[in-house]
N, C-alpha and C positions, 0 to 999 in steps of 0.2 A: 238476585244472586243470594243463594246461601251463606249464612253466617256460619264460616271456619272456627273461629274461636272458642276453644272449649269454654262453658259457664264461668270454671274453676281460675280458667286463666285473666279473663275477664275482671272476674274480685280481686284477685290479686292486683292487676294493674290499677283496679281505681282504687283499693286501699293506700297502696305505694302513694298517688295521686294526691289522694288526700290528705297522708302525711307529711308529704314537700309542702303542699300548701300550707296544709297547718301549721307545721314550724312558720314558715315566713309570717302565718298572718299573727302568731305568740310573738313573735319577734317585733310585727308593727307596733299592736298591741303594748309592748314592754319598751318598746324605744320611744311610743310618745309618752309613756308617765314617766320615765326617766329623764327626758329634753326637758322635762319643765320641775324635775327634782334640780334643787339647789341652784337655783337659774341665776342669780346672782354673784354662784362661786366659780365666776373663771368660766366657765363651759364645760364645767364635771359631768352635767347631766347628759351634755352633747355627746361625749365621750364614752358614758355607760350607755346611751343610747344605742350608738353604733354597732360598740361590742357586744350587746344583746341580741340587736337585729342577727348581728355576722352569728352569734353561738347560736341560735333558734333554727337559723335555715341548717345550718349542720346537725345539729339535734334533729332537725324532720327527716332529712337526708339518710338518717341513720336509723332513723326509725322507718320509713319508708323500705327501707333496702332490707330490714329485718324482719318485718312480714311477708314478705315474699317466700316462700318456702324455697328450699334448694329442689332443684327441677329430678324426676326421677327418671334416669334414661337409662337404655338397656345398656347390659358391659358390653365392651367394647375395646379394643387393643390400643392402650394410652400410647398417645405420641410421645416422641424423642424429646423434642425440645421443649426444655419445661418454661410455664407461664412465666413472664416477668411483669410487674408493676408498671413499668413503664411503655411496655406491648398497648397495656390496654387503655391508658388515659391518651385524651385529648394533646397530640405531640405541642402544638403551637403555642393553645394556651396555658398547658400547664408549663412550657418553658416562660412566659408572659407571667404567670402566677407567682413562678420561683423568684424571678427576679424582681418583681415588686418585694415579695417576701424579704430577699436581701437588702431591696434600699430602706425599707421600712426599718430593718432591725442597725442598718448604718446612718441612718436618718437619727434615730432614735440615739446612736452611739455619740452622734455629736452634738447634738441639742442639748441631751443630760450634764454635759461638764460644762455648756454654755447656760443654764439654767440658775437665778437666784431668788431670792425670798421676792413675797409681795411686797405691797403697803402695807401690809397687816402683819409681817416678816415670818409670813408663811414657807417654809422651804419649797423648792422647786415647781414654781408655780407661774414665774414671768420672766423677759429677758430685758434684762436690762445695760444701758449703755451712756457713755459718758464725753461728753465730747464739748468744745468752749467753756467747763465749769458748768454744764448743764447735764442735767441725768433723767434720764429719760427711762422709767417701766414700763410694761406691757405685756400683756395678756390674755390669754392662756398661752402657757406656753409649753411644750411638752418636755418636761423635766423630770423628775422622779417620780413625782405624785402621779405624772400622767402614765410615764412610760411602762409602771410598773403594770396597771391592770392591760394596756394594750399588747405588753410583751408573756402576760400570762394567760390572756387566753388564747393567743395568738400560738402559745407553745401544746394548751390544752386541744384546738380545734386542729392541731396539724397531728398530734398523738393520733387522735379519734380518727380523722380520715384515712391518716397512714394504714390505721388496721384495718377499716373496714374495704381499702384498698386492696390489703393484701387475702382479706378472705374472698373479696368478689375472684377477683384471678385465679387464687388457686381452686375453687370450687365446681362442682360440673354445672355444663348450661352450656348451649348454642355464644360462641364466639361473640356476634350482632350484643347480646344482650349482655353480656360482659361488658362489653364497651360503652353501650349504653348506660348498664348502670355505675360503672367507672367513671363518668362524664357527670354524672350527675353528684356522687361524692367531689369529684374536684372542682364543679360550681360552686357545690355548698362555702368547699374552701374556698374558692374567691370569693364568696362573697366576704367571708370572715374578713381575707388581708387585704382586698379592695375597701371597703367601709374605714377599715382601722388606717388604711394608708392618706387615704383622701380626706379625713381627718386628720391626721397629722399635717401633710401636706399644708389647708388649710390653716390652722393654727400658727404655723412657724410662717406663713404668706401672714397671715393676717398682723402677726405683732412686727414683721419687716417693713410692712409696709406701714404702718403707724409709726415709725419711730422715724426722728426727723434729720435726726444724724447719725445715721450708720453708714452714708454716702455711700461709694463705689462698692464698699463692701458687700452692705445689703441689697446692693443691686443687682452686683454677682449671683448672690447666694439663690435672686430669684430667677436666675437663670435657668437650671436645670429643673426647678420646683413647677413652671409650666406644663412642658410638656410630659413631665410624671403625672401630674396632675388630668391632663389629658389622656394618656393610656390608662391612667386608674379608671376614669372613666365609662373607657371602651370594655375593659374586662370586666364591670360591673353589670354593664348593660346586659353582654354576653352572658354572665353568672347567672345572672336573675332569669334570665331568659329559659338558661338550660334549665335550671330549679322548676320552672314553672311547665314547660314543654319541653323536654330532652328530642322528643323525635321528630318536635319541628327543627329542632335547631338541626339537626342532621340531615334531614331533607333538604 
């Protein structure tokens, strides 16, 4: 069988290729010297690690989607209904995305006023609790120190995708590859709020469950932190996956 595929379109595709991977693999790359920077302070490193990983695959995402050239097709009489944003992404899991996005940022709203100094009477750094004349710290805990860099790049990577969202849609090109490359921006962004949530997650499990009297309270609390914990999961898998092959995942 003859090969269809123009030469032209062919580069294109394995550049794109190669800049999703790329990002991901700057990202590996950047998350293990950061896991092991300051390894002693709290789990900072874990922390920048994450965020690095999440900011790299959207940085490839983006760069990938900008070597592509815009397709050159003959005029043609524009339809009525104009492109939206939400036409062309992934319906199920970019609603799966949003609302991690929101528990993340409510996660985050309540931890920070629960948050107090170390041992070392570091501000917002462990939780701590009081209970028979005993008191009890622990950490890392996601309080100011943490939440700030999770809440900024979390605000940086959802900028970035928004736009490059909005140029995929509105730009000409076959429907199919809109969607495709729509799909592959809103993995980038999972993977950003996926990493940064399942760390959180993480963190506020880890100091509950070390701590020996928070009784009913903390037990509550790890109620809902499971099975978040488990859909962060699932939309990671999926992230990474699309990032890495969009058109298996569509198949």
């Amino acid at each position: 069988m003859l090969d269809t595929v123009p030469p032209a379109s062919r580069l294109r595709s394995r550049a794109d290729r190669c800049a999703r991977w790329a990002g991901l693999a700057a990202g590996a790359v950047a998350a293990q010297q950061l896991a092991t920077m300051d390894a002693g302070d709290l789990g900072a490193g874990i922390l920048y690690a994450l965020t690095a990983f999440g900011l790299c695959a959207v940085g490839g995402a983006m760069l990938g989607d900008a070597l592509t050239p815009r397709p050159r097709e003959a005029v043609r009489t524009a339809g009525l209904t104009p492109r939206r944003v939400r036409d062309q992404v992934p319906r199920r899991m970019a609603s799966l995305l949003l609302l991690e996005a929101a528990a993340l940022v409510l996660l985050l709203a309540v931890t920070i006023p629960m948050a107090s100094p170390d041992d070392l009477g570091r501000a917002g750094r462990a939780f701590t609790v009081t209970c028979g004349g005993v008191t009890e710290s622990h950490g890392p805990w996601p309080g100011i120190f943490y939440a700030v860099p999770i809440l900024a790049s979390l605000a940086v990577g959802t900028a970035a995708c928004t736009w490059a969202l909005r140029r995929i849609a509105h730009r000409p090109g076959e429907e199919q590859q809109r969607r495709d490359r729509s799909a592959v921006i809103t993995a980038a962004w999972g993977l950003l709020v996926s990493t940064q949530l399942i760390g959180t997650v993480v963190m506020v499990g880890g100091a509950l469950t070390s701590a020996t009297c928070d009784g009913t309270l903390g037990t509550a609390a790890l109620v809902p932190l499971v099975p978040l914990g488990l859909l962060t999961l699932t939309t990671l898998a999926w992230s990474l996956l699309t990032v890495v092959a969009p058109q298996t995942v569509r198949r």
